[in-house]
Backbone as a chain_set.jsonl record, in Angstrom:
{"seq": "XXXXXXXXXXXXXXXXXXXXXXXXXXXXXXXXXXXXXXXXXXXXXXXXXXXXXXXXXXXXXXXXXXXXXXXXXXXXXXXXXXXXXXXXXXXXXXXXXXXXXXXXXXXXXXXXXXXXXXXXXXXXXXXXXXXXXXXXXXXXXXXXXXXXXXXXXXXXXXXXXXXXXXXXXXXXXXXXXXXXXXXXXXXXXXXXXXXXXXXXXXXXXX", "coords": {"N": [[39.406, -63.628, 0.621], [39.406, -61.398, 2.179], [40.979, -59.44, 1.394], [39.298, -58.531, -1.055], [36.933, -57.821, -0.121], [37.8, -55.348, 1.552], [38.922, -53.873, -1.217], [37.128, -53.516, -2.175], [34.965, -51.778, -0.496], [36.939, -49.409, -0.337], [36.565, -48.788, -2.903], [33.672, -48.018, -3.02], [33.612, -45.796, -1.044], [35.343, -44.277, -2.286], [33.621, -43.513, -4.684], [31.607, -41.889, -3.199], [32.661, -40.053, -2.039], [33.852, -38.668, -4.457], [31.775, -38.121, -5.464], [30.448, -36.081, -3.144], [32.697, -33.961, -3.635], [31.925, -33.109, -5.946], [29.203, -32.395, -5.723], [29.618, -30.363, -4.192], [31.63, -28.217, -5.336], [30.043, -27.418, -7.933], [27.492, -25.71, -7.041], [29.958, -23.085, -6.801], [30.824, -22.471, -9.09], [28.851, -20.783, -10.253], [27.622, -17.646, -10.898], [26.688, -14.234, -9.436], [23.91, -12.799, -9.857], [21.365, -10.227, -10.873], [18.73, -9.535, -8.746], [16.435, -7.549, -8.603], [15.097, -4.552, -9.494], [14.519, -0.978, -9.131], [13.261, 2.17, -10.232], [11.161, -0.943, -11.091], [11.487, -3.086, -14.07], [9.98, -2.171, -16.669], [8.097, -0.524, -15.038], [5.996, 2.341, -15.095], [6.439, 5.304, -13.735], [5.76, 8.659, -11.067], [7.57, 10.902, -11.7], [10.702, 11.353, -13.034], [13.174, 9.306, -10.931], [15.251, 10.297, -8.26], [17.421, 8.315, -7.717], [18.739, 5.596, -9.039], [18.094, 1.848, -8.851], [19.708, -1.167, -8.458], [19.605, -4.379, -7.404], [21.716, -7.715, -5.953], [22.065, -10.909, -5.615], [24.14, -11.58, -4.568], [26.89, -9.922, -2.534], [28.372, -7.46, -4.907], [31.587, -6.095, -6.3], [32.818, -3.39, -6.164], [34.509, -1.945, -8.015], [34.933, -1.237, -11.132], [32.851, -0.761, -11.571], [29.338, 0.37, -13.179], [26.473, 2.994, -14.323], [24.464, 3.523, -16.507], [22.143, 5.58, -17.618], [19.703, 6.804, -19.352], [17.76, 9.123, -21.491], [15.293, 8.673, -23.907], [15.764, 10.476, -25.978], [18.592, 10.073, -25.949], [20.306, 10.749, -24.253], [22.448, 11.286, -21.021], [21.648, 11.044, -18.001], [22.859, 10.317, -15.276], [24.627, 10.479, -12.235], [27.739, 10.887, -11.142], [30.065, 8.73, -9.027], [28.824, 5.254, -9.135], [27.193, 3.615, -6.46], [27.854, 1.269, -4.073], [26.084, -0.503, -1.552], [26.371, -2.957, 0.903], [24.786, -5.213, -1.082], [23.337, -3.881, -3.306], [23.357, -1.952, -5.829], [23.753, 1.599, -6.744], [22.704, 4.588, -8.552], [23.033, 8.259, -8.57], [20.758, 10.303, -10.254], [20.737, 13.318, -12.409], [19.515, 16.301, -11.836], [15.764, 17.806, -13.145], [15.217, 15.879, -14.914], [14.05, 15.092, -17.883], [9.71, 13.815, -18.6], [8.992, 10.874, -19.856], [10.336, 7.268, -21.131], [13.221, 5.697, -19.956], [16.432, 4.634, -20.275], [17.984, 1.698, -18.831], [21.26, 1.02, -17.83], [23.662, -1.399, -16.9], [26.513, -2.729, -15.302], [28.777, -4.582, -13.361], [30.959, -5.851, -11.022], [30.82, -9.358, -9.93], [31.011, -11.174, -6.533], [32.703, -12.718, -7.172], [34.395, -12.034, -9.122], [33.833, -11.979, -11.68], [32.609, -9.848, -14.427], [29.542, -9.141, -14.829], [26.282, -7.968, -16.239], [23.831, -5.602, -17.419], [20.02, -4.607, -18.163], [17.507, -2.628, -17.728], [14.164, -0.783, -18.328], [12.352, 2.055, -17.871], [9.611, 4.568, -17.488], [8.738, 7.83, -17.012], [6.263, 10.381, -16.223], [5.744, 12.412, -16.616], [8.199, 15.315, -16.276], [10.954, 15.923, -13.985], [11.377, 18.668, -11.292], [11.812, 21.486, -12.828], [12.591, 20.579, -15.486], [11.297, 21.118, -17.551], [8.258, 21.022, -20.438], [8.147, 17.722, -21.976], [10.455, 16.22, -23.832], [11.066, 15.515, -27.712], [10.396, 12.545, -28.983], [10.306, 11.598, -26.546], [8.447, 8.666, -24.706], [5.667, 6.815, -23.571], [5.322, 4.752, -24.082], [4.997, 0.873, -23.304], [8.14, -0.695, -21.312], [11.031, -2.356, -22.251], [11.952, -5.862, -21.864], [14.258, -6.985, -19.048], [17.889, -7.187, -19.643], [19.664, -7.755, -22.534], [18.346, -8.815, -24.478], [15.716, -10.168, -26.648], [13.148, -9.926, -25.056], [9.683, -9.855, -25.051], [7.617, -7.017, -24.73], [6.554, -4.984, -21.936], [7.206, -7.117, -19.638], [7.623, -7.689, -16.409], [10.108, -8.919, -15.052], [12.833, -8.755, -12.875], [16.147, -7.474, -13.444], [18.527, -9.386, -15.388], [21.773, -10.953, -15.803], [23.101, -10.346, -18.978], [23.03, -11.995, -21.81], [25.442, -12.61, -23.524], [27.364, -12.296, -21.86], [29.759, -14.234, -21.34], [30.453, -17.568, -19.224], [32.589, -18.675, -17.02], [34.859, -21.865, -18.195], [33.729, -24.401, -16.211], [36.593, -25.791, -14.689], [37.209, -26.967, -12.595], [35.623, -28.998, -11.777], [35.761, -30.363, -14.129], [38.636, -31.476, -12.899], [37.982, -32.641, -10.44], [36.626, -34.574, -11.224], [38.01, -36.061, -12.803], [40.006, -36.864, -11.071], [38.666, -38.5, -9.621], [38.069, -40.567, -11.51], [40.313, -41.417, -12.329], [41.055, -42.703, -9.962], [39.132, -44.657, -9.343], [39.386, -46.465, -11.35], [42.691, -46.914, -11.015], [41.768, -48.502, -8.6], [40.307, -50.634, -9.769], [42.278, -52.036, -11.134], [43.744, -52.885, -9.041], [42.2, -54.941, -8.045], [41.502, -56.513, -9.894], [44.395, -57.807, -9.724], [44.313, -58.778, -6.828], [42.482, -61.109, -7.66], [43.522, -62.745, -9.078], [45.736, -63.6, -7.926], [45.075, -65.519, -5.964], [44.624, -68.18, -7.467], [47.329, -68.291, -8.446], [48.802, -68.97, -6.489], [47.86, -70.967, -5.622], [48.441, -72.922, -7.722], [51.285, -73.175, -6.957], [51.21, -74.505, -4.563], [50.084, -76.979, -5.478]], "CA": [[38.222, -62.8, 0.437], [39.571, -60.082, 2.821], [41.314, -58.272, 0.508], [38.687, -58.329, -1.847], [36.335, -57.013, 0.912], [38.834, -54.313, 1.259], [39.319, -53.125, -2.15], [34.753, -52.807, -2.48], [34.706, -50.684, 0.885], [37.758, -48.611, -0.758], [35.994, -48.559, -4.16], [32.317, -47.3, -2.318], [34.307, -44.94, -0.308], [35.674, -43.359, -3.2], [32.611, -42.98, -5.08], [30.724, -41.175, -2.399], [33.871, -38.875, -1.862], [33.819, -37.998, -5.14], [30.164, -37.165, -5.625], [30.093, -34.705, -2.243], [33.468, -32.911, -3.98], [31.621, -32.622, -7.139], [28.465, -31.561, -5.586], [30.32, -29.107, -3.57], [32.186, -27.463, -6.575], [29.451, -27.416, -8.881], [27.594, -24.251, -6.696], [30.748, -22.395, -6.732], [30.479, -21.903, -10.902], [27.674, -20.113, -10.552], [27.937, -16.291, -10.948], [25.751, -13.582, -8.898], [23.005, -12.289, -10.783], [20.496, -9.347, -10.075], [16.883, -9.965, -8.338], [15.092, -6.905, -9.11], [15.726, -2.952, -10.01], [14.435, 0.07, -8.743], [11.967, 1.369, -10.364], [11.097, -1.928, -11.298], [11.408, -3.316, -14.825], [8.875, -1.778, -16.921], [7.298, 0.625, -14.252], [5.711, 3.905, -14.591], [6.551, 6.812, -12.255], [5.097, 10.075, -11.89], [8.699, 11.855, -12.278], [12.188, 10.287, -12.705], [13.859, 9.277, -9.388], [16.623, 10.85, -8.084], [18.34, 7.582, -8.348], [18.133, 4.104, -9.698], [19.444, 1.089, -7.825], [20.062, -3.082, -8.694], [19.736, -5.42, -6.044], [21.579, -8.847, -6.126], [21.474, -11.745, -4.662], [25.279, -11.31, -3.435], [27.523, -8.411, -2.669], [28.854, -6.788, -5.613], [32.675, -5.592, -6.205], [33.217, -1.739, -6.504], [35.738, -1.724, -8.779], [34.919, -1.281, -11.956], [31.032, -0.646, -11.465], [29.315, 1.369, -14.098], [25.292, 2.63, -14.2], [24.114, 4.716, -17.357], [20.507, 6.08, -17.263], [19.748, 7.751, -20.853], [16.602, 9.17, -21.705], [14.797, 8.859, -25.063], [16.9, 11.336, -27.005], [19.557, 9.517, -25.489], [20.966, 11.701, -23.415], [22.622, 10.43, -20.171], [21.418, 11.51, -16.556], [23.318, 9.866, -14.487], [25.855, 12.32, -11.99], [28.598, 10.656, -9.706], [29.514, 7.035, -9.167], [28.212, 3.887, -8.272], [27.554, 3.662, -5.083], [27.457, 0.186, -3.74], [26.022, -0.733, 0.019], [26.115, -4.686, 0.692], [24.136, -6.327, -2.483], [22.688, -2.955, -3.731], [24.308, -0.891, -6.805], [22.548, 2.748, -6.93], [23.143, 5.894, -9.24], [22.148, 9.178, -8.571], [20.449, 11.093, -12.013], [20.907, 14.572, -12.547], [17.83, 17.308, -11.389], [15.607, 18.21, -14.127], [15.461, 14.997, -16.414], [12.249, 14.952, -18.758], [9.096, 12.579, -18.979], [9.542, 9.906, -21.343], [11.222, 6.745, -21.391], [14.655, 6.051, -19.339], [17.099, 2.685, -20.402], [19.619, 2.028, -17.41], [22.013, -0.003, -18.886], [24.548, -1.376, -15.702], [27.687, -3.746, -15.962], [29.292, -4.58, -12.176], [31.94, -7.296, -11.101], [30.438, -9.741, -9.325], [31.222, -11.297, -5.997], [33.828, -14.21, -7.51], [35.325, -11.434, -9.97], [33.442, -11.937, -12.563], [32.009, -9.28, -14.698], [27.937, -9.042, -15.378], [25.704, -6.783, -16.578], [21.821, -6.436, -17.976], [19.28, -3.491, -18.731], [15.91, -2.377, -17.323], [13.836, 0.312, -18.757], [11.312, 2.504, -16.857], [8.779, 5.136, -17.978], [8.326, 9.163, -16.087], [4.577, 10.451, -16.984], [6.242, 14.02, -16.199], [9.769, 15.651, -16.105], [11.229, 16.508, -12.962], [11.505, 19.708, -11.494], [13.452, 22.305, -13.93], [12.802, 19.846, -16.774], [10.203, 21.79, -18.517], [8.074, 19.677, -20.994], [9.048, 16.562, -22.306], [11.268, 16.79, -25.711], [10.614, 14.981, -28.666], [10.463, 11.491, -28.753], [9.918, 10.816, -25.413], [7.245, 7.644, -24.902], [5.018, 6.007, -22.519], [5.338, 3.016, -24.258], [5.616, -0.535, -22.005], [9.41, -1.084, -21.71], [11.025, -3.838, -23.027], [12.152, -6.861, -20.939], [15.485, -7.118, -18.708], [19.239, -7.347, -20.59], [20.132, -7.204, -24.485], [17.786, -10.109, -24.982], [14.469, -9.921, -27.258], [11.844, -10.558, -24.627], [8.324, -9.22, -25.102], [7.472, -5.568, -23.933], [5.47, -4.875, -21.005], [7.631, -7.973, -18.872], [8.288, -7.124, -14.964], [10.71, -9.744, -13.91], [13.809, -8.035, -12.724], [17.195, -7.429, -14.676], [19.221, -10.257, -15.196], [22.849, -10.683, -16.454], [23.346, -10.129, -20.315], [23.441, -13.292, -22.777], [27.205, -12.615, -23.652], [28.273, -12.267, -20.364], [30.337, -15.537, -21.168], [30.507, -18.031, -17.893], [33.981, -19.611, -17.616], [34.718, -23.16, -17.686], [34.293, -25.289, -14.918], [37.884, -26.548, -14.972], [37.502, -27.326, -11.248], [34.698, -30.275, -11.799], [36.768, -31.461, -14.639], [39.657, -31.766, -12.172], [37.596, -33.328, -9.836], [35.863, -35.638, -12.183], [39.344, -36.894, -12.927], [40.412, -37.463, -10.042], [37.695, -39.667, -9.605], [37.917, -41.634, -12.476], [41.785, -42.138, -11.638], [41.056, -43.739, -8.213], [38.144, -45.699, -9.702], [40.955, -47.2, -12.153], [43.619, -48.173, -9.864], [41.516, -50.082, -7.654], [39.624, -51.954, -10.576], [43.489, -52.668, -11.37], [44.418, -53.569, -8.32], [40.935, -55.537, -7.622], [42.063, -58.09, -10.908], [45.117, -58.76, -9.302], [44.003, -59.791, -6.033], [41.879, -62.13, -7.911], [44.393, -63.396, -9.576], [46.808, -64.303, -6.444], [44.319, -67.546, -5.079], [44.878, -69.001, -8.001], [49.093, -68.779, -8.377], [48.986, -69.615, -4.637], [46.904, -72.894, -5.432], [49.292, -73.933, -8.756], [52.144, -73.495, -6.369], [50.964, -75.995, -3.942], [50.518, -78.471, -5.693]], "C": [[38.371, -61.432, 1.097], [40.022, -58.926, 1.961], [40.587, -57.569, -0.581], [37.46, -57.283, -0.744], [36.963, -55.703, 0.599], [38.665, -53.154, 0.414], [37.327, -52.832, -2.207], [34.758, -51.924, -1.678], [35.888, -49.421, 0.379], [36.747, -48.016, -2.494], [34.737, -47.551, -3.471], [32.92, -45.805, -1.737], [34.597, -43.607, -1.306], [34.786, -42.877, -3.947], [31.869, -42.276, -4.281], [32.097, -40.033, -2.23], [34.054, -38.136, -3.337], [32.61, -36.869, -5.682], [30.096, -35.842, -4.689], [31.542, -33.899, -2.967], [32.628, -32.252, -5.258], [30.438, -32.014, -6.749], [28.736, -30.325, -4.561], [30.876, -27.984, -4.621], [30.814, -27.291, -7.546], [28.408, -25.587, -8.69], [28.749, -23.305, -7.277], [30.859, -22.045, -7.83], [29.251, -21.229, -11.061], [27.967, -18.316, -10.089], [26.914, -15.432, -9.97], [24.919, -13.277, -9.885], [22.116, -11.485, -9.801], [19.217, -10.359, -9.903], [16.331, -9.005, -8.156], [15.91, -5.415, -9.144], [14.514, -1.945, -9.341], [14.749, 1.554, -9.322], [12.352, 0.085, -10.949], [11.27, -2.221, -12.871], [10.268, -2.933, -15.422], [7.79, -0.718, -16.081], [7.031, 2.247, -14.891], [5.493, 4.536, -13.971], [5.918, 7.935, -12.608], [6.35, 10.973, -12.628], [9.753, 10.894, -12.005], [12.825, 10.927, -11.075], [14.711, 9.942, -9.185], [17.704, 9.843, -7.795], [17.909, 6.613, -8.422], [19.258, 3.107, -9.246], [18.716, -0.539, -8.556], [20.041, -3.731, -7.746], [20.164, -6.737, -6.922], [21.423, -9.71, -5.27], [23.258, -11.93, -4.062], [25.872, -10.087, -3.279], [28.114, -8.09, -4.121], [30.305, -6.353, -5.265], [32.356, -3.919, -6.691], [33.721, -1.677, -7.596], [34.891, -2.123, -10.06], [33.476, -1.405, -12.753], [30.264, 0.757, -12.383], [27.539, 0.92, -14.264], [25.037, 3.654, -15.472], [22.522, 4.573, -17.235], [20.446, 7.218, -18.535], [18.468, 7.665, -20.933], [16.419, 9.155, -23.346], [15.607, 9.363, -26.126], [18.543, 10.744, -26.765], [20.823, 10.443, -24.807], [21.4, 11.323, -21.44], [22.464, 11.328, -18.72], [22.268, 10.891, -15.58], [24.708, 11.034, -13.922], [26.086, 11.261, -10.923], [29.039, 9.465, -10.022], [28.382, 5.974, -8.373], [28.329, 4.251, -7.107], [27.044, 1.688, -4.451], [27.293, 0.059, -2.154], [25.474, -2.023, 0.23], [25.547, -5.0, -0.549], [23.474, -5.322, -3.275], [23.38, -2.049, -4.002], [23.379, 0.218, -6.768], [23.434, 4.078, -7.745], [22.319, 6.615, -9.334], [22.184, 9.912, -9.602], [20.226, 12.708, -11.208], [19.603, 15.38, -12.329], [17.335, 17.558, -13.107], [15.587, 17.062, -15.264], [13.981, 15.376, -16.972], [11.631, 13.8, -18.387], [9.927, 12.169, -20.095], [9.998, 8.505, -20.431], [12.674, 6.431, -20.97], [14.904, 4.266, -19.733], [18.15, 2.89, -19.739], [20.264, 0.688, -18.089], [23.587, -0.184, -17.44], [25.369, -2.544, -16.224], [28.673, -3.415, -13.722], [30.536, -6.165, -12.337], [31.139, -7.808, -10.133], [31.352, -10.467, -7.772], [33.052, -12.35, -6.324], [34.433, -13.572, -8.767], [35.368, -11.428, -11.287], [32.433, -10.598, -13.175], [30.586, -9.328, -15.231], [27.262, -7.653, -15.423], [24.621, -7.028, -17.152], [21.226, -4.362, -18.22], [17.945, -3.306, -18.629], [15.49, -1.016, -17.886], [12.409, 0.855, -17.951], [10.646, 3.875, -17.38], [8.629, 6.838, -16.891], [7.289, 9.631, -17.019], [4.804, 11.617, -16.68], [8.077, 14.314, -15.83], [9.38, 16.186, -14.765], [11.039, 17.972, -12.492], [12.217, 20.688, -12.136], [13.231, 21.638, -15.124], [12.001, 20.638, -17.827], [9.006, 20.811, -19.106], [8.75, 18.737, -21.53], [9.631, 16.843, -23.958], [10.765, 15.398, -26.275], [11.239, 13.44, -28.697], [10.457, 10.82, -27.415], [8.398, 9.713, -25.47], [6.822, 7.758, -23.552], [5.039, 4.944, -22.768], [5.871, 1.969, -23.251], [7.465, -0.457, -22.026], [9.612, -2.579, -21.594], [11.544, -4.678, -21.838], [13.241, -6.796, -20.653], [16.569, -7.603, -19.864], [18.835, -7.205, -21.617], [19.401, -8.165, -25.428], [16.678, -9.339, -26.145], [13.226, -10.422, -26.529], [10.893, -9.818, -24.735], [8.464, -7.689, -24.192], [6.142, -5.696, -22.684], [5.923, -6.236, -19.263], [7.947, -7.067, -17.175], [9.544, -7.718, -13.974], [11.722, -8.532, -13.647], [15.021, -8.599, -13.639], [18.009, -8.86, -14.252], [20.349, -9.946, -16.151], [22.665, -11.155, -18.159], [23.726, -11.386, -21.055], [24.831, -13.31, -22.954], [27.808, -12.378, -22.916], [28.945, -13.748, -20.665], [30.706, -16.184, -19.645], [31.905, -18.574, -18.32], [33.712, -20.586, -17.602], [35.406, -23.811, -16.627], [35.486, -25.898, -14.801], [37.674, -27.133, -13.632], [36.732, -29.267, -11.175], [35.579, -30.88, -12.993], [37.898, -32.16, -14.039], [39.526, -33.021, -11.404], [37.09, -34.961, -10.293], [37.316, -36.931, -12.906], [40.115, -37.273, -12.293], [40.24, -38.276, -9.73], [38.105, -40.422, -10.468], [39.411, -42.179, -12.273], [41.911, -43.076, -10.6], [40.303, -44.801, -8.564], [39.381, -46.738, -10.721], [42.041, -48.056, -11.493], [43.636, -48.989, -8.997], [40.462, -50.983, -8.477], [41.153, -52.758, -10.707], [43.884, -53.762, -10.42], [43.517, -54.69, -7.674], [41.442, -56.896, -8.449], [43.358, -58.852, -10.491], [45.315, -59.146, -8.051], [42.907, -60.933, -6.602], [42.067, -63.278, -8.251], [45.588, -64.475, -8.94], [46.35, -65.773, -6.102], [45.108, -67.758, -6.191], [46.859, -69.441, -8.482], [49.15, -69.532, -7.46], [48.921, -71.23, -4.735], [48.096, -73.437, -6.481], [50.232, -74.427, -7.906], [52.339, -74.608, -5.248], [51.125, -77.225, -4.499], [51.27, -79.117, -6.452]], "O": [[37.692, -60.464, 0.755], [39.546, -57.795, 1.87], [40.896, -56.469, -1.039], [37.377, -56.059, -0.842], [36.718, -55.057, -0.419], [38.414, -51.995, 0.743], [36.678, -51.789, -2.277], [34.466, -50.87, -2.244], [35.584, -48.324, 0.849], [36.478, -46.867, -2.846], [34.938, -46.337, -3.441], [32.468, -44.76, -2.205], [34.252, -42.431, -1.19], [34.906, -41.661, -4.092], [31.049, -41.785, -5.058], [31.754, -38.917, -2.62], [34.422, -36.962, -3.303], [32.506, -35.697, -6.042], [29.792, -34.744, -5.156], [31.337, -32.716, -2.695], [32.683, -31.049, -5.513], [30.3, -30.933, -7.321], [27.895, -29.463, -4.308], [30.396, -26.852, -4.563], [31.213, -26.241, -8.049], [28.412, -24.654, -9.494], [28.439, -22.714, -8.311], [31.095, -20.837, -7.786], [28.705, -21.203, -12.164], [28.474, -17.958, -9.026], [26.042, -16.226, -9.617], [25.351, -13.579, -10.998], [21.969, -11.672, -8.593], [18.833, -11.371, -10.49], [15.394, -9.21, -7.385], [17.098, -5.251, -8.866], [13.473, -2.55, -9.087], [15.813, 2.152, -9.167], [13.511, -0.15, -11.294], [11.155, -1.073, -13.301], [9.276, -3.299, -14.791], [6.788, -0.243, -16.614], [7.904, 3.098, -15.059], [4.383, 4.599, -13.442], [5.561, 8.316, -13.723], [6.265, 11.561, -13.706], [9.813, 9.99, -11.171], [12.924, 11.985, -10.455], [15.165, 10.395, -10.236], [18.845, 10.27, -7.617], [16.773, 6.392, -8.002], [20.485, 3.194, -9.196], [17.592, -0.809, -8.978], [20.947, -3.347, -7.007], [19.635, -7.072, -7.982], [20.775, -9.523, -4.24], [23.396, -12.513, -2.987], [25.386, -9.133, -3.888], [28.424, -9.227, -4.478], [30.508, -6.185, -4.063], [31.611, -3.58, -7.611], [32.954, -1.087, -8.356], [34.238, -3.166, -10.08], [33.106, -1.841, -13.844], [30.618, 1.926, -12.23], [27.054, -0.209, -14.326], [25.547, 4.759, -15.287], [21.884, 3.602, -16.826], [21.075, 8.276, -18.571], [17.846, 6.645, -20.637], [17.334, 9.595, -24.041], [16.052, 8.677, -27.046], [19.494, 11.083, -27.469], [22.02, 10.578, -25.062], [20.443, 11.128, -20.691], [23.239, 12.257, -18.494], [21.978, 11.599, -14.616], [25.395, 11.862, -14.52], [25.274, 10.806, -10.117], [28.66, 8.938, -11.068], [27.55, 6.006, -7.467], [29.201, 4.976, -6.628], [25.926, 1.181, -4.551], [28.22, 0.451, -1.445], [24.333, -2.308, -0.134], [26.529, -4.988, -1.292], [22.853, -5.876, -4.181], [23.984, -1.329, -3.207], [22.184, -0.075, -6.757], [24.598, 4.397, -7.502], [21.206, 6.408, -9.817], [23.26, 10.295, -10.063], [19.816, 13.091, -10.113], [18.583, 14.868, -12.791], [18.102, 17.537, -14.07], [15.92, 17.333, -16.417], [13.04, 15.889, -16.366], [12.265, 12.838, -17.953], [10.835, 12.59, -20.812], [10.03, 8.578, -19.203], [13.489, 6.965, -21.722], [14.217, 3.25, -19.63], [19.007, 3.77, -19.822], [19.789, -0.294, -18.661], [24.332, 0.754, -17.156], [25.109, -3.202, -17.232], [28.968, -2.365, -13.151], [30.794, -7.007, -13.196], [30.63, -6.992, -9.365], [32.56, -10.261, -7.886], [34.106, -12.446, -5.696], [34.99, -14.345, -9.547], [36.303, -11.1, -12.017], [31.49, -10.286, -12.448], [30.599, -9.661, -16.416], [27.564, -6.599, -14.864], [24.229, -8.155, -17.459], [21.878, -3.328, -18.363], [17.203, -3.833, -19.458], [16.338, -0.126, -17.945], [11.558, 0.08, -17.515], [11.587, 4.484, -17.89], [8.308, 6.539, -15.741], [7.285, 9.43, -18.234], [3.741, 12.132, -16.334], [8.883, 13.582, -15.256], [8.315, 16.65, -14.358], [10.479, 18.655, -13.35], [13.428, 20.675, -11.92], [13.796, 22.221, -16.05], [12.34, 20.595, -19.01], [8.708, 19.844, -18.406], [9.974, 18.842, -21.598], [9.205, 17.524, -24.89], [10.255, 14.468, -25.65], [12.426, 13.217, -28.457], [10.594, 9.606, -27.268], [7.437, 9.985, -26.19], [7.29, 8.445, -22.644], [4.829, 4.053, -21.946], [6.874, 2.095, -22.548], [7.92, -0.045, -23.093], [8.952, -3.528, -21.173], [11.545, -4.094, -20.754], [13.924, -6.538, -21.644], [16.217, -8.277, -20.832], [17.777, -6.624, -21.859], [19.609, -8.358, -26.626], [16.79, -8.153, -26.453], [12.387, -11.143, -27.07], [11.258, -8.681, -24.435], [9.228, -7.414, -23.266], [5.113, -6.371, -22.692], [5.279, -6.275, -18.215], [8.448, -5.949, -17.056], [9.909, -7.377, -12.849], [11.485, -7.429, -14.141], [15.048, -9.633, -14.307], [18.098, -9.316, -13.112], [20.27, -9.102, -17.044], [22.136, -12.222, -18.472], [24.866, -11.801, -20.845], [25.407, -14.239, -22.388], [29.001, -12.179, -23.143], [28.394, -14.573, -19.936], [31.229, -15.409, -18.843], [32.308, -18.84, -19.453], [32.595, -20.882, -17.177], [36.561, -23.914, -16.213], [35.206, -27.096, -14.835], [38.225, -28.233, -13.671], [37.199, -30.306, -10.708], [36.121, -31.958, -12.751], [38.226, -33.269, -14.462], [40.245, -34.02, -11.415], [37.214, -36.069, -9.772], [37.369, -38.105, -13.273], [41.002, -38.02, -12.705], [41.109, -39.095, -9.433], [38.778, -41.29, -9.913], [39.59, -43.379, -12.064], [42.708, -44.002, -10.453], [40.667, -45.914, -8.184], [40.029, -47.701, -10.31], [42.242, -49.268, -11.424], [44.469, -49.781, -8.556], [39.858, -51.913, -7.944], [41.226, -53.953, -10.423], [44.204, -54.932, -10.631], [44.034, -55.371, -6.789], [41.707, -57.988, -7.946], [43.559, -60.047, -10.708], [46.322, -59.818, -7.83], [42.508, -61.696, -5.723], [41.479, -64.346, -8.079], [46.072, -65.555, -9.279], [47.003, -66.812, -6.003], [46.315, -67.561, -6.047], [47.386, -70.527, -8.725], [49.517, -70.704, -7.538], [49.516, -72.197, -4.259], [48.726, -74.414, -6.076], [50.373, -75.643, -7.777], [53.3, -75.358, -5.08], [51.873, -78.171, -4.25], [51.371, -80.338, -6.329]]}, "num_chains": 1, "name": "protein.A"}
């Protein structure tokens, strides 16, 4: 019976060792994503900012960090680069933009080297200084909802990463998950043939 003992306390063992690897790995597939913009999603200002910033919820990579800020006519304000400081992307816009309408359209690498990106839109109820009046087609209209999605106008959550941002696959939890199921295997194996042993043992006796 000892050995059988044994192989259950080896079996248990292994199932709980596999679960904390798999719920350990399973975090780690998860990408950064923003938690709010500046102005805010949908906001109206009196005049456009002199710059527009992303907050996430981890640090951000430099490399390869990109913020456009286009007004109405589609014309792009944005002057310099990125500037990233811990978890907060910011780009400073050019003097002089018009009321109207502004779509910031950003794309960063995230902490684990993955690329994301999304799209907040924000409203000026007056051009800057130098801007003159506002040119043609500028709005007040609500802006539309974070990233490339189709959500309702007038939404405030903050920007989130872009539907086709493809996530990779977990290869790591498959790894794991097979690992597991390997160990679970060779001691059902080896479980049938200590079961098997009494009984040779006993023919041989007698």
């Amino acid at each position: 019976m000892r050995p059988i003992r044994h192989l259950l306390s080896a079996l248990l063992g292994a199932l709980f060792f596999a679960a904390a690897v798999l719920s350990a790995a399973a975090p780690a597939s998860a990408h950064d994503a923003a938690e709010s913009s500046s102005p805010a999603q949908g906001a109206t200002v009196a005049t456009p900012p002199e710059k527009v910033s992303v907050t996430f919820n981890n640090d951000p990579l430099a490399l390869g960090s990109q913020i456009q800020v286009k007004d109405a006519a589609g014309t792009s304000w944005a002057e310099g680069p990125v500037e990233i400081v811990d978890n907060v992307a910011s780009q400073k816009l050019r003097a002089g933009a018009p009321a109207g309408q502004f779509t910031v359209v950003w794309r960063v690498v995230s902490s684990d080297s993955h690329p994301i990106e999304g799209t907040f839109t924000f409203t000026a109820t007056a051009g800057a200084a130098g801007s003159g009046t506002a040119g043609p087609g500028s709005s007040t209209t609500p802006a539309k909802a974070p990233t490339a999605g189709t959500a309702q106008p007038g939404t405030t959550t903050a920007p989130e990463p872009a539907p086709d941002a493809a996530e990779p696959f977990p290869w790591s939890l498959v790894l794991f998950a097979g690992t597991a199921l390997g160990i679970l295997v060779a001691l059902a194996v080896l479980a049938k043939r200590n079961l098997k042993t009494p009984d040779g043992d006993a023919g041989e006796e007698q």
